[in-house]
C-alpha positions as CSV (number, residue, x, y, z in Angstrom):
1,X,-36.5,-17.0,-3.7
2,X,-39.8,-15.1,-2.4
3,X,-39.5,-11.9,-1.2
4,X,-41.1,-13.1,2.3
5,X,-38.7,-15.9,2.5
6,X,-35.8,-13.5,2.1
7,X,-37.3,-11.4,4.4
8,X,-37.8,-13.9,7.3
9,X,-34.1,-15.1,6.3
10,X,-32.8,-11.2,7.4
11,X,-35.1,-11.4,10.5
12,X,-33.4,-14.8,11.7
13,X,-29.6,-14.0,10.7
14,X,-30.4,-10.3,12.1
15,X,-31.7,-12.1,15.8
16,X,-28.5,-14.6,15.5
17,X,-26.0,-11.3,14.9
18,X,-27.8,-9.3,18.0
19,X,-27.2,-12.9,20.0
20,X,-23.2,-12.8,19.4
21,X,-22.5,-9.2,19.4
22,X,-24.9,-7.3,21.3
23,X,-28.2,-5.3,20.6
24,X,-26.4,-2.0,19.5
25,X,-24.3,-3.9,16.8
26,X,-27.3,-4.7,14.4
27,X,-29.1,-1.9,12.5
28,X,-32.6,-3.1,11.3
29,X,-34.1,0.0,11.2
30,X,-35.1,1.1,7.9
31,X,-34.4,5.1,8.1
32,X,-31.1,4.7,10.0
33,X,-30.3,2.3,7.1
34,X,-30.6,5.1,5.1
35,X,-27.1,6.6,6.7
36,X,-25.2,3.7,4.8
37,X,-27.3,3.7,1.4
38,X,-24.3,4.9,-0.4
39,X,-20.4,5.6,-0.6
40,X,-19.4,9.1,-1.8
41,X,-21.2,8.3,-5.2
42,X,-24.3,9.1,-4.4
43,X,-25.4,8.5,-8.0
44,X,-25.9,5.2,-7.0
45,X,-28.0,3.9,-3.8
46,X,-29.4,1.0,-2.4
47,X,-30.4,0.3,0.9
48,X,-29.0,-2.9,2.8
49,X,-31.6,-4.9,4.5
50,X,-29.3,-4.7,7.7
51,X,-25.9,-3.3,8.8
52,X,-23.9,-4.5,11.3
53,X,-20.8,-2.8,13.5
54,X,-18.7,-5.2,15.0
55,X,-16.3,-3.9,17.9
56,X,-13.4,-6.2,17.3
57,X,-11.7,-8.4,14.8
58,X,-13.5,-11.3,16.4
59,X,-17.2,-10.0,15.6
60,X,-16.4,-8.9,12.3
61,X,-15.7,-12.8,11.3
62,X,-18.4,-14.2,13.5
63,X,-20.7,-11.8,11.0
64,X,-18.9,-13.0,8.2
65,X,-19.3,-17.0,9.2
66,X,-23.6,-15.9,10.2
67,X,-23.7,-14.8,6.5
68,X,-21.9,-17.4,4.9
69,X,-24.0,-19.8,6.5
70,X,-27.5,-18.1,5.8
71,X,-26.1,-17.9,2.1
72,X,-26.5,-14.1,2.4
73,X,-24.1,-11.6,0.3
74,X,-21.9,-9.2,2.4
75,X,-20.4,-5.6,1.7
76,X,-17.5,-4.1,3.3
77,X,-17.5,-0.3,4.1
78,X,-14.9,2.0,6.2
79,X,-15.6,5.4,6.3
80,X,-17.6,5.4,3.2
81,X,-15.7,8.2,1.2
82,X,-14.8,6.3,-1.8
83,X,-16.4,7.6,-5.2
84,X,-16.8,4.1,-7.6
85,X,-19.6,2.8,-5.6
86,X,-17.4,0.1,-4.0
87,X,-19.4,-0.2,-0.7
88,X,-22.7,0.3,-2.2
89,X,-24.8,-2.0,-0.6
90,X,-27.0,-4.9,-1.7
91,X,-30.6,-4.3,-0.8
92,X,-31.0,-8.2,-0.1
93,X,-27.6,-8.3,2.1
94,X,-25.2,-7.4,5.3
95,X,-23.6,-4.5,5.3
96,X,-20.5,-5.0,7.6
97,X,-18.9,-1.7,8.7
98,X,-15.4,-1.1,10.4
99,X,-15.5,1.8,11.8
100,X,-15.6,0.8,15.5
101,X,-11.7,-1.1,14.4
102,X,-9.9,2.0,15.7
103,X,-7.3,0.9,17.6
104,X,-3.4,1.8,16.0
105,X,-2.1,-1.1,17.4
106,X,1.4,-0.6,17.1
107,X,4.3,2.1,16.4
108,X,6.9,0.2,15.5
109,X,9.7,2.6,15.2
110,X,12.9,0.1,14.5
111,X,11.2,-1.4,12.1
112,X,9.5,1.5,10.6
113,X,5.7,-0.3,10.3
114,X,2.5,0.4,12.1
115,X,0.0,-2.2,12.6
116,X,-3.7,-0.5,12.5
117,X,-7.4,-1.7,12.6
118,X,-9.0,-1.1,9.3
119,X,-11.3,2.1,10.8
120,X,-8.2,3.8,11.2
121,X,-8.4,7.4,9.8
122,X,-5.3,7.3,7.1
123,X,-4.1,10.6,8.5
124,X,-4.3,9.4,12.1
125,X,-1.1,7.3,11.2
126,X,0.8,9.8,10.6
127,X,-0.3,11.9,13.5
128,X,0.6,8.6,15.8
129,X,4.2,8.1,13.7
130,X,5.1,11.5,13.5
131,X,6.6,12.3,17.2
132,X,8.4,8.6,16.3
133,X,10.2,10.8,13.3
134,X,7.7,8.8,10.4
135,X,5.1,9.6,8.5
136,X,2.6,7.3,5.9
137,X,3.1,8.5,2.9
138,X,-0.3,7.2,0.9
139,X,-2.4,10.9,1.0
140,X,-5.9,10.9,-0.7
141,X,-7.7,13.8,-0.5
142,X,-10.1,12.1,1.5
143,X,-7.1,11.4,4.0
144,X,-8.4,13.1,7.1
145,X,-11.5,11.0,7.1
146,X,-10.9,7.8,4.8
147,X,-10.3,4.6,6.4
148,X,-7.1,2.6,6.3
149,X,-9.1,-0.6,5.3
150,X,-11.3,1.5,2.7
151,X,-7.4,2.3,1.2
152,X,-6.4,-1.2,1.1
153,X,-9.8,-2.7,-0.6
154,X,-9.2,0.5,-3.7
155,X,-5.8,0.3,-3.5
156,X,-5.9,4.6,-2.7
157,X,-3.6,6.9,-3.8
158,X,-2.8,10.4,-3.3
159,X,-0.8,13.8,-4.3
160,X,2.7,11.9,-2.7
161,X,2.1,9.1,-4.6
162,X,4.2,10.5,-7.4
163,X,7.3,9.4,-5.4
164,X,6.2,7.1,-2.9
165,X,3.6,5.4,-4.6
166,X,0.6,3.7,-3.9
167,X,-1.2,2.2,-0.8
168,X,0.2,-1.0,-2.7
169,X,3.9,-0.1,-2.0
170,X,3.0,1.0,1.6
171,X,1.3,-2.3,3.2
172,X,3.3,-5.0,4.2
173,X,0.8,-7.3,5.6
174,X,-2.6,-7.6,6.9
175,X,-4.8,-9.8,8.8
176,X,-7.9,-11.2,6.5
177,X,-11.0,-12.9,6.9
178,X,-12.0,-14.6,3.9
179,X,-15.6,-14.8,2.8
180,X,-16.5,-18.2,4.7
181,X,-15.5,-16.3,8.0
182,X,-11.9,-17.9,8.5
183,X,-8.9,-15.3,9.8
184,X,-5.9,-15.9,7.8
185,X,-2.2,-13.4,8.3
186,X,-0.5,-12.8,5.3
187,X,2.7,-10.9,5.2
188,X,3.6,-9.1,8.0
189,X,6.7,-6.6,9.1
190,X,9.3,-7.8,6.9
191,X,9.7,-6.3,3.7
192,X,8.9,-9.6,1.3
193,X,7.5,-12.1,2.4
194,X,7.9,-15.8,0.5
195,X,5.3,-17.7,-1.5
196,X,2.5,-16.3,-3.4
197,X,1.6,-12.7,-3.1
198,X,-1.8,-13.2,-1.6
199,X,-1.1,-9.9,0.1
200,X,-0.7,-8.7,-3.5
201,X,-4.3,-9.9,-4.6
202,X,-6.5,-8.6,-2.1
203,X,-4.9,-5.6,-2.3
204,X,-7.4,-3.0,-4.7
205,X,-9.4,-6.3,-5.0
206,X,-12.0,-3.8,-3.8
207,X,-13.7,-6.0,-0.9
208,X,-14.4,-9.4,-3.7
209,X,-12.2,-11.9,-2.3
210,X,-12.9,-10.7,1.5
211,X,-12.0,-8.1,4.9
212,X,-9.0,-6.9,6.2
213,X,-9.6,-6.9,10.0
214,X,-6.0,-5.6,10.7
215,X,-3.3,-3.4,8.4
216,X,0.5,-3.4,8.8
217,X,1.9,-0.2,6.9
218,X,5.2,1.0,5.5
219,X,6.1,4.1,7.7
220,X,8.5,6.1,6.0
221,X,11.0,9.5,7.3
222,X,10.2,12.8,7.7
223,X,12.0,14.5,4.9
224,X,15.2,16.7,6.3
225,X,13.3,19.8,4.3
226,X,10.2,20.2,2.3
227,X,9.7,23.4,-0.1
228,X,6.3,23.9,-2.2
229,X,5.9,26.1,-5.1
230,X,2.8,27.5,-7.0
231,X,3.1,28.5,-10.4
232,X,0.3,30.1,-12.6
233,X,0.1,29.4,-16.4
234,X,-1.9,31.2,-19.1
235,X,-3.1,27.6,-20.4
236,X,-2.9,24.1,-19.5
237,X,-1.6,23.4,-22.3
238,X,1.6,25.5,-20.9
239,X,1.1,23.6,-17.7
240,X,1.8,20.3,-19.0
241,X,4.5,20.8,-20.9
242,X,5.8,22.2,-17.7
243,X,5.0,18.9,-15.8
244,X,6.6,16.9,-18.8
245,X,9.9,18.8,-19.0
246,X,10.6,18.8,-15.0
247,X,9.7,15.1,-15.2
248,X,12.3,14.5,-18.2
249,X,15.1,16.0,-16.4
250,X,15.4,13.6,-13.8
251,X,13.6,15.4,-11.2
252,X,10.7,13.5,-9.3
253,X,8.7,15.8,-6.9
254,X,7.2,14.3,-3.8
255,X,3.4,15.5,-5.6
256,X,2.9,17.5,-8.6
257,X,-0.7,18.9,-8.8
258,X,-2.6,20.6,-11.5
259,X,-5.9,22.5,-11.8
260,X,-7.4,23.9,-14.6
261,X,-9.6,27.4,-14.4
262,X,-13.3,26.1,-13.3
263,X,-11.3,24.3,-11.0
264,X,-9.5,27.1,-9.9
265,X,-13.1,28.9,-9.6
266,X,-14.5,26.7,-7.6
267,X,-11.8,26.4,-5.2
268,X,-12.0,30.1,-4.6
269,X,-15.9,30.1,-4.2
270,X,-15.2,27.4,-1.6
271,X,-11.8,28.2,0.2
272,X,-10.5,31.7,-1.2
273,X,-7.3,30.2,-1.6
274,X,-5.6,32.9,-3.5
275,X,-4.5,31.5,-6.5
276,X,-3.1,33.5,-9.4
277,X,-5.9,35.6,-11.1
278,X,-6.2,35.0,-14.6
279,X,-4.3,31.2,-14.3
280,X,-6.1,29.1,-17.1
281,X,-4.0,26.6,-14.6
282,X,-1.7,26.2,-11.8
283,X,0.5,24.1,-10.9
284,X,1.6,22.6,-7.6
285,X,4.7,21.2,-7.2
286,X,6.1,20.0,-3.6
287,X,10.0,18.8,-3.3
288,X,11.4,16.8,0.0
289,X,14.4,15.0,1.0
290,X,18.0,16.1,1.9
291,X,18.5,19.8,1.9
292,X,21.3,19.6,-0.9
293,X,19.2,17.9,-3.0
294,X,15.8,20.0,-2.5
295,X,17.4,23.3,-3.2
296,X,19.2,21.5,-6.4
297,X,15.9,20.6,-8.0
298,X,13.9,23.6,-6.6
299,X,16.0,25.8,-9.1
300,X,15.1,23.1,-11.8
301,X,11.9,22.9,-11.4
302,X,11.8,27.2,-11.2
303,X,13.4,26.9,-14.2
304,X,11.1,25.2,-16.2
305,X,8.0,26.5,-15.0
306,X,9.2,29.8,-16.3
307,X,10.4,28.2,-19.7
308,X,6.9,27.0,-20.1
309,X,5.3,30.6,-19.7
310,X,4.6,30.8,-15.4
311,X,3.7,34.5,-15.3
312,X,3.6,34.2,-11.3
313,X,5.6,31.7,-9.1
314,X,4.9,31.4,-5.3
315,X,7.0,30.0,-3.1
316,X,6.0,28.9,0.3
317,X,7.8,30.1,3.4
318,X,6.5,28.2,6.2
319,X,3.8,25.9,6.8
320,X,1.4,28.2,6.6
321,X,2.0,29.5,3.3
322,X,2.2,25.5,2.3
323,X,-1.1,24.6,3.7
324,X,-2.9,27.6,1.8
325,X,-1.1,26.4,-1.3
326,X,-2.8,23.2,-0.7
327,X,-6.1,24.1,0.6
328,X,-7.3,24.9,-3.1
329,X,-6.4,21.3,-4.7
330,X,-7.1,19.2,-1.3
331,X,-10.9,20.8,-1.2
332,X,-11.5,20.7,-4.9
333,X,-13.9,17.7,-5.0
334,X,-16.3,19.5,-2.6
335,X,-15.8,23.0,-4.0
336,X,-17.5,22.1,-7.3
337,X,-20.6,21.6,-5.1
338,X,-20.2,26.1,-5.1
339,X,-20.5,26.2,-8.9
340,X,-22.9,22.6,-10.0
341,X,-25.8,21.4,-8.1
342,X,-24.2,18.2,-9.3
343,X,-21.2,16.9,-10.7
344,X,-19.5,13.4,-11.8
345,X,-16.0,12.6,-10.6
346,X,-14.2,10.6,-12.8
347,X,-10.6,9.1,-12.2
348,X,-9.0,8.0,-15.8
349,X,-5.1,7.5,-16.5
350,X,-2.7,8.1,-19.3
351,X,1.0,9.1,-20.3
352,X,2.4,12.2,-18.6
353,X,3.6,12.6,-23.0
354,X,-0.4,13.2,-23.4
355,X,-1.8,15.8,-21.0
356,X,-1.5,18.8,-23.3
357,X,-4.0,16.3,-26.4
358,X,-6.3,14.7,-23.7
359,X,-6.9,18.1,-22.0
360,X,-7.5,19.4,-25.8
361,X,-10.3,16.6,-26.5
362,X,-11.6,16.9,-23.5
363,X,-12.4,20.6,-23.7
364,X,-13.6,20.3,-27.1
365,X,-15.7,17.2,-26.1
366,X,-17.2,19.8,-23.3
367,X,-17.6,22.4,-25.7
368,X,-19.6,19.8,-27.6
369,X,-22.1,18.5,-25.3
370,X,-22.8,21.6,-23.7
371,X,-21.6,20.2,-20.9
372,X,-18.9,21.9,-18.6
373,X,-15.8,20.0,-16.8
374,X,-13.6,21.0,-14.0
375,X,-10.0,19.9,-14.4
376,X,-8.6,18.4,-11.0
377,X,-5.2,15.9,-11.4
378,X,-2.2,14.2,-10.4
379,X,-0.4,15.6,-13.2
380,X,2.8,13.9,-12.5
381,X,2.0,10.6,-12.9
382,X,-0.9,11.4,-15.2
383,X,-3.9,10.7,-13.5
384,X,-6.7,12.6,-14.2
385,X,-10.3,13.4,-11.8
386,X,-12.3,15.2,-14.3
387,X,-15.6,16.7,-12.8
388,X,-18.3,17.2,-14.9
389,X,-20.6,19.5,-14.2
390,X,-24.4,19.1,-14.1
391,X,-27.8,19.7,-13.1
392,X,-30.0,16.5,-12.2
393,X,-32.9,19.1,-12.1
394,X,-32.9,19.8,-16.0
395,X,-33.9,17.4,-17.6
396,X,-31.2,15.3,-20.2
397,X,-28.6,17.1,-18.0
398,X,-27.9,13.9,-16.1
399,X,-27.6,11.8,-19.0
400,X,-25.3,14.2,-21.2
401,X,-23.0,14.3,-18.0
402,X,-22.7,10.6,-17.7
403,X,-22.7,10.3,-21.9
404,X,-19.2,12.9,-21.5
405,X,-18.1,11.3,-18.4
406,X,-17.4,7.7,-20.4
407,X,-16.3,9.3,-23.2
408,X,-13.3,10.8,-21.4
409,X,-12.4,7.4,-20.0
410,X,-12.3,6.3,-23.5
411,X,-10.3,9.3,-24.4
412,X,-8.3,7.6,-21.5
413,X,-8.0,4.2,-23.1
414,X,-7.2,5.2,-26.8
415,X,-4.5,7.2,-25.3
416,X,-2.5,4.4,-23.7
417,X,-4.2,4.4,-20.2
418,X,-6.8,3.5,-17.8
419,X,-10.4,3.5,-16.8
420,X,-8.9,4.2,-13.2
421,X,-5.8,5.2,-11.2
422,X,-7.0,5.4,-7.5
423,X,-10.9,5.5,-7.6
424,X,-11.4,1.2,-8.1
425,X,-13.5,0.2,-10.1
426,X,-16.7,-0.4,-8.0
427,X,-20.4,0.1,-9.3
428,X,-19.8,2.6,-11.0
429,X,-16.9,1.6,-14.2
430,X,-17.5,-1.9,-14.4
431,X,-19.4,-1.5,-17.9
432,X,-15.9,-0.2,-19.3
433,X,-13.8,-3.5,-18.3
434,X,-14.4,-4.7,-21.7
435,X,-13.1,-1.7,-23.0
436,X,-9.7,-2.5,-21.2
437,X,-9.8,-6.5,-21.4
438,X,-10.4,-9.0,-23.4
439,X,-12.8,-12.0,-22.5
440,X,-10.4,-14.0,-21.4
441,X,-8.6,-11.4,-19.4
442,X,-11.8,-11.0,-17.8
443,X,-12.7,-14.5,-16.9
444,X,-9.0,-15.4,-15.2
445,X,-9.7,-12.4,-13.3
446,X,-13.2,-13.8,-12.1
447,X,-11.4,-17.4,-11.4
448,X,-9.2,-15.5,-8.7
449,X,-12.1,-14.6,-7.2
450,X,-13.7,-17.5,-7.6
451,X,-10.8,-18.9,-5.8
452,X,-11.3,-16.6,-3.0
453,X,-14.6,-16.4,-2.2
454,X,-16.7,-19.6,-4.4
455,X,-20.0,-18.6,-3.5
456,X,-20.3,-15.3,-4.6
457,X,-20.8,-13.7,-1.2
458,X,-18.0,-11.0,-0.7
459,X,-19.3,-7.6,-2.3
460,X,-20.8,-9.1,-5.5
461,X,-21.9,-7.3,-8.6
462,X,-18.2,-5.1,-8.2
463,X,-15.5,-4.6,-10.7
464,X,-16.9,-7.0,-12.9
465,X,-19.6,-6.3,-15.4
466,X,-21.5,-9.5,-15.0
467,X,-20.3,-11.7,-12.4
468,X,-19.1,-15.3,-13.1
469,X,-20.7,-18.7,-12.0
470,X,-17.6,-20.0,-10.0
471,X,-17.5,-23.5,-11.1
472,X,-18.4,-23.3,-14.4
473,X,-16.1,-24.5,-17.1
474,X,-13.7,-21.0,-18.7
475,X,-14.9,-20.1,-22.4
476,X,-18.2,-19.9,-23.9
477,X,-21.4,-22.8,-23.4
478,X,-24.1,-23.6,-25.3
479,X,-27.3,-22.7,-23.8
480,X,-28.5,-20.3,-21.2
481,X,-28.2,-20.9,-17.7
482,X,-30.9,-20.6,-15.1
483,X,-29.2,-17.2,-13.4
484,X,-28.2,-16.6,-17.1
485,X,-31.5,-16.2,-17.7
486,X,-33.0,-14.6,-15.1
487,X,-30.7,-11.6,-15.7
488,X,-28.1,-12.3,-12.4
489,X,-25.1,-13.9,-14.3
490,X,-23.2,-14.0,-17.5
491,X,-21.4,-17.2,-18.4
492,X,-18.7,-16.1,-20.5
């Protein structure tokens, strides 16, 4: 297709959109496009050749039925904070954004759920559920401005994920509109649902199969008592054998958190939280639950950090003292920006077993390529969000970071783990799939897309290195295709 023709075919679904939800609805504009050009990767942009902002549940599927019928690809974006690319948008498409869904439907106290519209601000749910005695657990660091839909499409975590797990384990059911406009419910309040998991699928399916226009969420109790501690470490090294230890006697913290000593420098450019001077690392460890049992594993987890070489431990007195304790690791993304023009934030998993030897390789792959990386985690469950450091202004600097950056992920991979633990997939990792899966692995994957969304139109180009041509025949053909050819498609 002619640029012209695609063009005039944005110009007529554009007029159709304005006609069914209003004037203000449809951005056209080419420098308040701009605002939406990328997600909180901005190594990656592209502008979409129009965004739209439905008001309700309703709109959202009318825009998804206009572009299915015009044949025009469609990305989903919330509040835009994700860091894989995952909403970038397609310069020939619709970008459809939720954030005028605010409305927290429902606190439903007895049955300990909230239903929410996907714009929904994660930590708004807990400010609605907390004077109701609940709480939502799922707490990215993003949390006071990511979306609740953004969470569902990359499947978010967070610091309390160590013992409440992911967004996953905290959404019940949701209301869907798959990518030929229909409005489907699957799941709902109860705590399984029968049949296929569907709910399962779409899940961290990262917007490919469609748009959740509504979100019911696991609420969960505020703890009887919650007590944090700070400990600093000469090393991480000391640090993780720390984390491995409290974790092998039986003691799962609400969050365990771990920064390293760039990280710890930047944090204290950005915040001055007061962390231990000196600490090659600290650690952040938060307990909750029943009093008994708090102060039973406080002295356990005391215990160990001095065992493993803590030469200061901090324990918070109030919620004062906690929040400082957190400031540091909550704002470490953003406080790199005090240290690095630039920086890459990667998001890699593997065995709590191997902190202390991927730590190791990754300092020496640093040391290396002249490249330096800030150490930022979830070291209780072993996901890593190594920042490395750059300066797009110096020429080769870019490309040395990005050269580092996938070589941790393999780092990742050879030590039993993955390319990602909370950051999806997106624009940005999809050359590693292969890495991880094998051709086959990758082309049942694509079929459940296919299944989902057959022409191609929900946020294509994601996840998957090259996308699939839904209909074809699994396993490898003879001859090119024509979009084979032309460089859109891979038929594998």
């Amino acid at each position: 297709m002619k640029l012209p023709d695609v063009a005039e075919h944005i110009t007529a679904l554009a007029d159709r959109l304005r006609a069914a939800l209003g004037p203000d609805a449809v951005i056209d504009d080419h420098q308040r496009l701009r605002t939406y050009e990328c997600d909180g990767l901005a190594h990656y942009k592209a502008i979409p050749a129009l965004a739209v902002l439905p008001d309700d549940a309703a709109g959202l599927a009318a825009t998804v039925r206009a572009c299915a019928a015009a044949g025009v690809p469609f990305v989903a974006r919330g509040s835009g904070t994700g860091l894989s690319g995952g909403a970038l948008p397609r310069a020939d498409g619709v970008l459809i954004v939720t954030s005028r869904l605010r409305d927290i439907v429902e606190i439903d106290r007895e049955n300990q759920r909230a239903v929410v519209q996907p714009g929904v601000i994660n930590l708004d749910v807990t400010r609605a559920a907390t004077p109701h005695g609940y709480y939502y657990a799922p707490d990215p660091s993003s949390q006071q401005v990511c979306s609740i839909g953004g969470n569902l499409a990359e499947n978010s975590g967070g610091a309390h994920c160590l013992k409440y797990g992911f967004t996953t384990n905290h959404i019940t059911g949701a209301e869907f509109v798959t990518s030929d406009g229909e409005t489907v419910r699957l799941g709902g309040k109860a705590p399984d649902p029968t049949g296929y998991d569907l709910l399962g699928a779409i899940v961290g399916s990262e917007g490919t199969l469609g748009i959740a226009t509504e979100v019911t969420v696991r609420l969960v109790r505020l703890p009887e008592t919650v007590r944090t501690l700070l400990a600093g470490f000469p090393s991480t090294d000391d640090a993780g054998a720390a984390t491995s230890a409290i974790i092998g006697a039986g003691v799962v913290p609400a969050a365990m958190e771990m920064m390293d000593a760039l990280a710890i420098e930047a944090a204290e450019a950005a915040v001055r939280c007061g962390y231990p001077e000196g600490a090659g690392a600290v650690l952040v460890v938060e307990l909750d639950g029943p009093v008994a049992e708090v102060e039973q594993q406080f002295d356990e987890v005391e215990r160990h950090c001095r065992e493993h070489r803590a030469f200061e431990i901090r324990i918070a007195k109030d919620d004062a003292e906690r929040a400082l304790m957190w400031k540091g690791r909550k704002s470490a993304f953003a406080a790199v920006g005090r240290i690095s023009p630039d920086y890459i934030v990667q998001d890699g998993v593997i065995p709590r077993t191997a902190l202390s030897e991927v730590l190791r390789r990754i300092d020496e792959l640093s040391g290396r390529a002249g490249v330096r990386v800030a150490n930022v985690f979830h070291a209780g469950d072993g996901n890593l969000h190594p920042l490395v450091l750059f300066d797009d202004a110096v020429p080769g600097e870019a490309e040395r970071a990005e050269e580092v950056s996938g070589a941790i992920l393999d780092i990742c991979i050879e030590h039993g783990g993955s390319i990602t633990g909370e950051h999806g997939v997106g624009s940005d990792k999809a050359k590693f799939m292969p890495r991880m899966y094998t051709e086959d692995d990758l082309d049942t994957m694509q079929m459940v897309r296919c299944a989902f969304d057959p022409d191609g139109l929900a946020n294509p180009g994601k996840v998957f290195p090259t996308p699939r041509l839904c209909g074809e025949v699994p396993g490898r053909h003879r001859g090119a295709h024509p979009l084979q050819e032309a460089g859109i498609a891979e038929v594998f």
